[in-house]
C-alpha positions as CSV (number, residue, x, y, z in Angstrom):
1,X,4.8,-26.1,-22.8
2,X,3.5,-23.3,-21.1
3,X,5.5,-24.0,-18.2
4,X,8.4,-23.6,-20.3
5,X,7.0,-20.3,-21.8
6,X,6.4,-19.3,-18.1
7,X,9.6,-19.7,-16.7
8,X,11.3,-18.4,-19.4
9,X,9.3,-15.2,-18.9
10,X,10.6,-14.8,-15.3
11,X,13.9,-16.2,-16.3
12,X,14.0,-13.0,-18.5
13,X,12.5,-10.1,-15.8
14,X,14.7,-11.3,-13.6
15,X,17.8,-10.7,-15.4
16,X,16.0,-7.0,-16.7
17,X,15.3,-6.0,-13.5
18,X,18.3,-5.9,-11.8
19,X,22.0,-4.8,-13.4
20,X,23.9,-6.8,-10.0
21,X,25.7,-7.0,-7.2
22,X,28.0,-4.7,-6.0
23,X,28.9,-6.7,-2.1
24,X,27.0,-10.0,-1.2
25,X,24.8,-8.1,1.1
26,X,23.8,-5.5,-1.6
27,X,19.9,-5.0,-2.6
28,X,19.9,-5.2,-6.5
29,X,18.8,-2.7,-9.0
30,X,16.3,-2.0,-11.1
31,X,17.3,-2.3,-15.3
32,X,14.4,-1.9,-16.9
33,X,11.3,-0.4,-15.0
34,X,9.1,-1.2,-17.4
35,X,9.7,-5.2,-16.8
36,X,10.0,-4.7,-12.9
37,X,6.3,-3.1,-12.6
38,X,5.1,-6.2,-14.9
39,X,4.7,-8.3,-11.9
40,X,4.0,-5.9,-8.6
41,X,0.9,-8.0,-8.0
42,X,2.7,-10.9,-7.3
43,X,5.7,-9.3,-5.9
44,X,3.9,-7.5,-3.2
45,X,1.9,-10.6,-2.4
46,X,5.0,-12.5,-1.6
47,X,6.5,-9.4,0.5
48,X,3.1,-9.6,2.4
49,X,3.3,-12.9,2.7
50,X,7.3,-12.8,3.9
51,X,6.1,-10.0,6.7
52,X,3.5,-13.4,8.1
53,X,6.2,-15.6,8.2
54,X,5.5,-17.9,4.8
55,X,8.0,-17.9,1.7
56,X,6.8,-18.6,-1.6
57,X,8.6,-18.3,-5.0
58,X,7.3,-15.9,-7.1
59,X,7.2,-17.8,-10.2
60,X,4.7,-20.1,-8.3
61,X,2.4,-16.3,-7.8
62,X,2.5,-15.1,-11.4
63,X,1.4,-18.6,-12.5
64,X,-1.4,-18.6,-10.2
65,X,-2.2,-14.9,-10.2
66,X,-0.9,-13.4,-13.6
67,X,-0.5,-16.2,-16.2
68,X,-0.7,-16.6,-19.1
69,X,-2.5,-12.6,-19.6
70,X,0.6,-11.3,-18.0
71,X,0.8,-8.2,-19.8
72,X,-2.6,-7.4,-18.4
73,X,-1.0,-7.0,-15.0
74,X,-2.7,-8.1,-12.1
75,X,-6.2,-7.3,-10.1
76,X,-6.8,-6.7,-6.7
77,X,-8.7,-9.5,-6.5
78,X,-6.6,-11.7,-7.6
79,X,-4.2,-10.5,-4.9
80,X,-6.8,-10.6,-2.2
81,X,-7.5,-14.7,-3.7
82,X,-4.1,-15.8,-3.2
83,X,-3.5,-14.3,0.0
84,X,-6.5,-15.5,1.3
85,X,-5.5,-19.1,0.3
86,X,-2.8,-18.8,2.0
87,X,-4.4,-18.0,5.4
88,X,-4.0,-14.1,5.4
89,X,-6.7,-12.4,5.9
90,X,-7.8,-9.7,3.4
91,X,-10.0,-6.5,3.7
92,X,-10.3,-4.7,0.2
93,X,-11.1,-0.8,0.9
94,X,-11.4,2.1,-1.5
95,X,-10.8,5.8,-0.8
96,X,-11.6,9.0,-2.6
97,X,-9.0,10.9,-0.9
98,X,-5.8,9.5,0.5
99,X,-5.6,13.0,2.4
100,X,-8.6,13.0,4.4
101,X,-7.3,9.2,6.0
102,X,-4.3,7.9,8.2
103,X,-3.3,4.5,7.7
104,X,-2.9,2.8,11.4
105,X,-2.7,-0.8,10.7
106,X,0.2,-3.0,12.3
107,X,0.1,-4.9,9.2
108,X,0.9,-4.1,5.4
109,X,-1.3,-2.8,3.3
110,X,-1.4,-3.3,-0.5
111,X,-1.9,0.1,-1.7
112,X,-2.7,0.3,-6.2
113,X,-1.3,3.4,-7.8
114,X,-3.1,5.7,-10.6
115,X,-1.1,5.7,-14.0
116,X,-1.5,7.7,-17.4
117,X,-2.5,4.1,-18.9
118,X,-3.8,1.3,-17.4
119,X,-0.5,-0.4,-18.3
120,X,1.5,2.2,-16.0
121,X,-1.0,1.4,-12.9
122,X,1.5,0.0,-10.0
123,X,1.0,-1.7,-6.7
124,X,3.1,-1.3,-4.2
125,X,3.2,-2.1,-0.2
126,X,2.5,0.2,2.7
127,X,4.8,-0.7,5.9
128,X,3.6,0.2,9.7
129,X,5.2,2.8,11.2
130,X,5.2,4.8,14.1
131,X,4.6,8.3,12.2
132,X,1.1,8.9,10.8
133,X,2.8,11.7,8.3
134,X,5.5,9.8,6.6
135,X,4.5,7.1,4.5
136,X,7.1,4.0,4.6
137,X,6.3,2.3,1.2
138,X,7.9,-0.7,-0.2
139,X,8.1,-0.7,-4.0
140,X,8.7,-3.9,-6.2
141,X,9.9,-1.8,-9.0
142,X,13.5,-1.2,-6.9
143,X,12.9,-3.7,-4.5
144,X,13.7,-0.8,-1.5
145,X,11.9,0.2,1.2
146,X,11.3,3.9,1.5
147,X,10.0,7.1,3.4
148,X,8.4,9.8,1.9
149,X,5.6,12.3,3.6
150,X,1.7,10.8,2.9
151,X,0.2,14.3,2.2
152,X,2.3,14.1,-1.1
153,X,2.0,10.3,-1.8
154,X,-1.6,10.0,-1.4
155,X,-2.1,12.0,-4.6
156,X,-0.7,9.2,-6.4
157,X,-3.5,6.5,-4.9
158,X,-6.0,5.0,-6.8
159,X,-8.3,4.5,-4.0
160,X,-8.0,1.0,-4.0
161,X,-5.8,-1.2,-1.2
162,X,-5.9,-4.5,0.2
163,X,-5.9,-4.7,4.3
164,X,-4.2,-7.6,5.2
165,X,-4.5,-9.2,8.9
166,X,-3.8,-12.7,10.7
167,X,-7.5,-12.5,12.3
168,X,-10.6,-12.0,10.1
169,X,-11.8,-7.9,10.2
170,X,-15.8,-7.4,9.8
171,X,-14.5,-3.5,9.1
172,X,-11.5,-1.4,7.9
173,X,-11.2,0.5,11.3
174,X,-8.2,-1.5,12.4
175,X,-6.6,0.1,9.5
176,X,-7.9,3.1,8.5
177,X,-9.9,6.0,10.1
178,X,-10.3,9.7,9.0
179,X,-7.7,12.4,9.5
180,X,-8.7,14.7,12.2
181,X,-8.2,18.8,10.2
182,X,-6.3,20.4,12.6
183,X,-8.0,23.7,11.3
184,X,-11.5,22.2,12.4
185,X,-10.1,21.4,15.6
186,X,-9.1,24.8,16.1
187,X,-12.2,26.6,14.9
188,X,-13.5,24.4,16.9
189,X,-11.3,25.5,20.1
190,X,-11.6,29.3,19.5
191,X,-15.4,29.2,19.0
192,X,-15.5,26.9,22.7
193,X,-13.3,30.0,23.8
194,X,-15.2,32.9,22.4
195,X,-18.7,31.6,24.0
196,X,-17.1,31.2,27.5
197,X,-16.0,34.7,27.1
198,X,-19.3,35.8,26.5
199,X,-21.1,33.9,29.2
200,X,-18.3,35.1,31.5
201,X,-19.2,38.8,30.3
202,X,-23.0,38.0,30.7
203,X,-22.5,36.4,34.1
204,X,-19.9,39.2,35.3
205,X,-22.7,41.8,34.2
206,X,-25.7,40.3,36.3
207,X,-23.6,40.2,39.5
């Protein structure tokens, strides 16, 4: 019976979230946001789990990671389980500031968003790529791929993410490591600059 209930449930968010297909190569659209955040978890484990090379369906996640509480959504941990049995490799990490980092994995990253509720909390996937100041998020609530700059983005972080990697990780370096302030570098510089000028003064004086 519950099976029935189940599929029923994703037989229904499936026809909300998207309103069709304009060409066969078309990405669909989102209907009703509301219904398409329902089941992020399990959406952006089976886009993680599509970027290793595995397909799963995603009625076979939500039963195993957000069933039967669906309307609870979905915790990290229960993302970080069913990736793991699935031979991915997890590292959960938690931030205070999404400024003061950069991102530098070659792997996606689940990153959890902050909401008004804890209903309207949202995950979503962080992509590789080769610029450390624009973010390229994947979001299961249009089912795009985006780019937007991280300065502004990070404001809308938890904290909270899941590392993901084909090899086991004993730390989150491979994925994360402070943002350098360019202003400290350059406080830095000038005060490097103002003491040679001074020595140079002192030595110039002796001579």
């Amino acid at each position: 019976m519950s099976k029935i209930v189940l599929a029923l449930v994703i037989m229904v968010w499936c026809q909300g979230v998207v309103l069709g297909q304009q060409t066969p190569g078309d990405e669909k659209s989102v209907r009703d946001d509301r219904t398409a955040t329902q089941f992020c978890g399990p959406c952006c484990v089976q886009y993680v789990l599509k970027a290793f090379g595995q397909s799963h369906d995603v009625d076979e996640l939500i039963r195993e990671i957000q069933w039967p509480e669906s309307e609870h959504g979905a915790t990290l941990d229960s993302l970080s389980k069913a990736l793991s049995r699935r031979g991915v490799h997890v590292f959960p990490a938690n931030v205070q500031n999404g400024r003061d980092v950069e991102l530098i994995s070659r792997f996606p990253i689940i990153l959890h968003l902050n909401g008004k509720a804890e209903m309207d909390a949202h995950y979503v996937v962080w992509l590789p790529s080769e610029s450390m100041e624009i973010a390229t998020i994947w979001d299961p609530a249009t089912r795009k791929t985006f780019e937007l700059e991280w300065d502004a983005y990070s404001t809308t972080l938890s904290g909270a993410m899941l590392l993901t990697s084909p090899d086991p990780q004993s730390s989150p370096d491979f994925a994360i490591r402070p943002r350098t302030d360019p202003q400290a570098i350059w406080a830095s510089v000038t005060f490097a600059l103002t003491a040679l000028g001074l020595l140079t003064i002192c030595f110039a004086r002796k001579v």
